[in-house]
N, C-alpha and C positions, 0 to 999 in steps of 0.2 A: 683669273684676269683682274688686274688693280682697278677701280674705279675712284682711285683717287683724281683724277684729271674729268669723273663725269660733272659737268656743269646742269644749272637749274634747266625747267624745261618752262614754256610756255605756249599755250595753247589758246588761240582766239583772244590776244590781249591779257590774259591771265596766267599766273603760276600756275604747274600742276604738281602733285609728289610724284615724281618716276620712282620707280622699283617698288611701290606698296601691292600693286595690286587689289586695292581697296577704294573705296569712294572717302577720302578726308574728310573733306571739308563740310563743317558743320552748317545747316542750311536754318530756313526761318520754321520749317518745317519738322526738323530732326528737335528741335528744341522748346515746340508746340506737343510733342507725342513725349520727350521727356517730362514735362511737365502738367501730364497730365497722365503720367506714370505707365507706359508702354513700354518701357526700358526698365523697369525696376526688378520684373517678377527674376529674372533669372542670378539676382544678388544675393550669394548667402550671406547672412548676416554677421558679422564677427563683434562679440562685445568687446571694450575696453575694462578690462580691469581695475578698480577705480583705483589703488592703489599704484598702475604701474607708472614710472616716470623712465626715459630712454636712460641704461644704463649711462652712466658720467666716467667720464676719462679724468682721473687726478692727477694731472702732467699740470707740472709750472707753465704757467704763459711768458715767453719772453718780448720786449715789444720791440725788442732791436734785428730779429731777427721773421724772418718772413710771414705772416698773420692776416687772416681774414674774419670780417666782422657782418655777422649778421643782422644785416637792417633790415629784416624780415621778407616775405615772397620769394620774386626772384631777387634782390637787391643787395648784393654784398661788397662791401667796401673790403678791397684786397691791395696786400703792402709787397710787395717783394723790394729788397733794399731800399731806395729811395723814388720808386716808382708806384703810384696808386692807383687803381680803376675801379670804376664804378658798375658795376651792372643793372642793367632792367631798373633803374634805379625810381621808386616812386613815395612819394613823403606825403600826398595826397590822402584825405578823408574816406574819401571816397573813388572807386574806380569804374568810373561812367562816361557819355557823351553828356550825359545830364549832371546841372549839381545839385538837383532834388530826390533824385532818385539814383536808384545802383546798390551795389555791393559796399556795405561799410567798411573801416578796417577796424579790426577789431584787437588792437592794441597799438600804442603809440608809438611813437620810432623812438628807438633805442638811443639817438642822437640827432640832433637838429643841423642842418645843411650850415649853418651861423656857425656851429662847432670843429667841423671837418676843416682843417688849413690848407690843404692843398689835393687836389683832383686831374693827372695826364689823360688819361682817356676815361671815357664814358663806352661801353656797349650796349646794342639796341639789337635785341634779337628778333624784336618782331612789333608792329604797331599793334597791336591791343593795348584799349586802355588800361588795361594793368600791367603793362611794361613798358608802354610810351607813353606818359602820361606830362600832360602840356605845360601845366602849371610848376609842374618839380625842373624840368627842362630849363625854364624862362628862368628860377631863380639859382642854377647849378650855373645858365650862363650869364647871370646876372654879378655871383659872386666868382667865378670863374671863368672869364673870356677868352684864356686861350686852350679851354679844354678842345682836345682832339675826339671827335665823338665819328665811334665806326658804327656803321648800319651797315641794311643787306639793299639788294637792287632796289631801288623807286621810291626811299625815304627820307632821299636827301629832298625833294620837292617838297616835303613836309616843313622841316626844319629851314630852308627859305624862306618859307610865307612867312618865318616869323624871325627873318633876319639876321640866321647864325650858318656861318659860310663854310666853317671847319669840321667839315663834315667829311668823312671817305666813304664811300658806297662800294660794295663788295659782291660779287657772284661768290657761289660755290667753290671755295678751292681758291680764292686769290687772293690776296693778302696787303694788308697794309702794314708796310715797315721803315722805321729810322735808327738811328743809333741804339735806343735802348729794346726794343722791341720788336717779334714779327708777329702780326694778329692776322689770324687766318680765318677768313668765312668758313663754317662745314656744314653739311647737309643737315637738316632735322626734318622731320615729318609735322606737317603743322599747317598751316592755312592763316589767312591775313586778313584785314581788312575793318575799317574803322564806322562804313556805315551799310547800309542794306544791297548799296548798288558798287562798292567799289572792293568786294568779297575779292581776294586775292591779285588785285592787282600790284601788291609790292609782294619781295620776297621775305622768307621766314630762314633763319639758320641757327647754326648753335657756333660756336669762335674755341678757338684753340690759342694762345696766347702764349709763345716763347720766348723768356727774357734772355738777352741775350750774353749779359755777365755773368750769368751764373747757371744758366740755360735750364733752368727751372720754366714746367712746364704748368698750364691752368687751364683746365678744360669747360666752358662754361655752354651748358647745354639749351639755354633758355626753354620753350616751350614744346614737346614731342611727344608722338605715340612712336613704341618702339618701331624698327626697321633694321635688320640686321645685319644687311647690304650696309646700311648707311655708318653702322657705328663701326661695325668691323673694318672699314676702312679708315674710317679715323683711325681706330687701333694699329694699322697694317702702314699706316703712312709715319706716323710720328712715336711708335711701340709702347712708350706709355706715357703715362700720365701724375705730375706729384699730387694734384689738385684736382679733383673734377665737384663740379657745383650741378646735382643733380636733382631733379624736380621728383617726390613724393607722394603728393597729395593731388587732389582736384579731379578723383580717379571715378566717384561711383555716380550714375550709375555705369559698368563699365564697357555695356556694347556701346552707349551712346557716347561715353569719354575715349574708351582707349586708339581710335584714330589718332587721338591730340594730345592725349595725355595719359603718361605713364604711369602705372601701380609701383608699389615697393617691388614687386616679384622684379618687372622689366626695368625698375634703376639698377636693380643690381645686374641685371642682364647688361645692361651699358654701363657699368663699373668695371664688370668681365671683357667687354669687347672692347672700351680702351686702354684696359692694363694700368687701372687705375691703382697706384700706390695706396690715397687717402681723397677719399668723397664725406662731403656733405649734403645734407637732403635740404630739399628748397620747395616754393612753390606750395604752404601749407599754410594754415594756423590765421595768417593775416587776416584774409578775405575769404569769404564762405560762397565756394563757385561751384559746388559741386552738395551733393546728398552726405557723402560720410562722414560721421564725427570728427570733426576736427583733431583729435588726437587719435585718429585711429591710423593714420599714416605712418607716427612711428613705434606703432603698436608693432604693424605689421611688416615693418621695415626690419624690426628685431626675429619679429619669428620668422620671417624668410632668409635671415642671416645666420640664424640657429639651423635653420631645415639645410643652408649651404654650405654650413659649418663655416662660416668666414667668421675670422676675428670681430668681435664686436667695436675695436677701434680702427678696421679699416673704413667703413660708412657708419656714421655716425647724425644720430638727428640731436642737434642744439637748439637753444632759446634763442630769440632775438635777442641782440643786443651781445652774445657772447662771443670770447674773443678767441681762435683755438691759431694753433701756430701749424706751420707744413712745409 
């Protein structure tokens, strides 16, 4: 049965994930027992080889021809002809409700928002402060006023309060489209919410994005713990994929992450289910939101592409700031 046509669910005011079978959403409690290492013991440890660096692809970059830039996290500035979009896009210090405290970044952006000429749409997969963040927002629509910025259910209210109107709000499965473009909402497993009390009240997804000159396709998954229902239909609706923008890292420890967020093993599981041509890994190295070595995401990105035999240029982990073509 297709469950392309299934829409979100909502429960007492709140999203829920359908089809997990599993309790999501990270509580004030799940993240008191994290940290005070009740999740930990069942991690084997994998070292990083001090020497390893992600094998590099020596292919010419061309800039006239379709290219994505990694401005690190989820945040990838992406060209197809003469159409640009921005994802999860955050150029912020720091990614908190606080500006004293939080998760540092821990290298500086590849490129300054003053640099970038022009910007069509923005994508917002989810309000956490490290993919909706306020500051980056105000000055993308400060130098850019008629960006078209799609979100998921209940985040256009956000983007009001502070005065920017072009905004598309999206369920599961509907899509915003004009002349050059169809962006589509699609499922992810994931949970929302920006402070103690308002835990899941907007919706969380991942966007499919089909141009329509040249019907090159961009898969951008923003933030997820696998779900096979969910990807396998992405795969079954739209058969594949040129681009998918796949999240890596922010995995250990991993009873307490993998509700929300996926290891190298399950990106490539959803590189599989959308029949993905060429992925890059995301969601790593920036921000330190999780326990594992920072370079161990595409440690292990490598040896689980080795253990599946897949080409090592079809998922690929790059530096911020680099340029690869698709």
């Amino acid at each position: 049965m297709s469950n392309n046509n299934i829409k979100s669910l909502k429960r007492g005011g709140r999203f829920v994930n359908n089809h997990s079978g599993r309790r999501i959403r990270r509580t004030l409690l799940d993240f008191l027992l994290w940290k005070i290492g009740a999740y930990n013991l069942l991690d084997n440890k994998i070292d990083v080889p001090l020497n390893f660096s992600f094998p590099r692809v020596n292919e010419t970059f061309y800039s006239d021809k379709p290219w994505a830039l990694w401005l690190g996290h989820s945040s990838f500035l992406i060209k197809n002809q003469n159409i640009r979009i921005l994802t999860d896009p955050i150029w912020n210090e720091m990614c908190s409700p606080f500006s004293f405290i939080g998760p540092k970044r821990k290298h500086t952006p590849p490129i300054e928002i003053a640099q970038i000429h022009k910007i069509d749409y923005v994508l917002i997969s989810h309000d956490h402060y490290d993919h909706l963040d306020k500051k980056t927002v105000l000055e993308l629509y400060k130098r850019f006023p008629n960006i078209k910025w799609i979100v998921p259910l209940g985040i256009k209210k956000w983007f009001k309060k502070l005065k920017i109107f072009n905004v598309y709000e999206l369920d599961w499965w509907e899509n915003y489209e004009d002349d050059d473009v169809s962006i589509f909402a699609t499922p992810a497993q994931h949970y929302s919410g920006r402070s103690v009390f308002d835990g899941n009240k907007t919706l969380w997804c991942s966007f499919v994005c089909v141009f329509k000159k040249n019907q090159k396709k961009l898969y951008f998954t923003g933030d997820t713990g696998y779900n096979d229902i969910y990807f396998k239909s992405i795969g079954e609706k739209f058969l594949s994929m040129d681009l998918s923008l796949i999240p890596i890292g922010a995995y250990i420890p991993r009873k307490f992450m993998s509700p929300v967020h996926i290891d190298p093993e399950d990106a490539i599981k959803i590189h599989k289910d959308i029949n993905s041509k060429f992925s890059i890994g995301m969601h790593y190295r920036t921000f330190r939101l999780s326990d594992e070595n920072m370079l161990l995401p595409p440690y292990e990105l490598y040896l689980n592409l080795i253990k599946e035999d897949l080409d090592l240029k079809e998922f690929v982990a790059i530096d911020p700031g680099s340029y690869v073509n698709w």
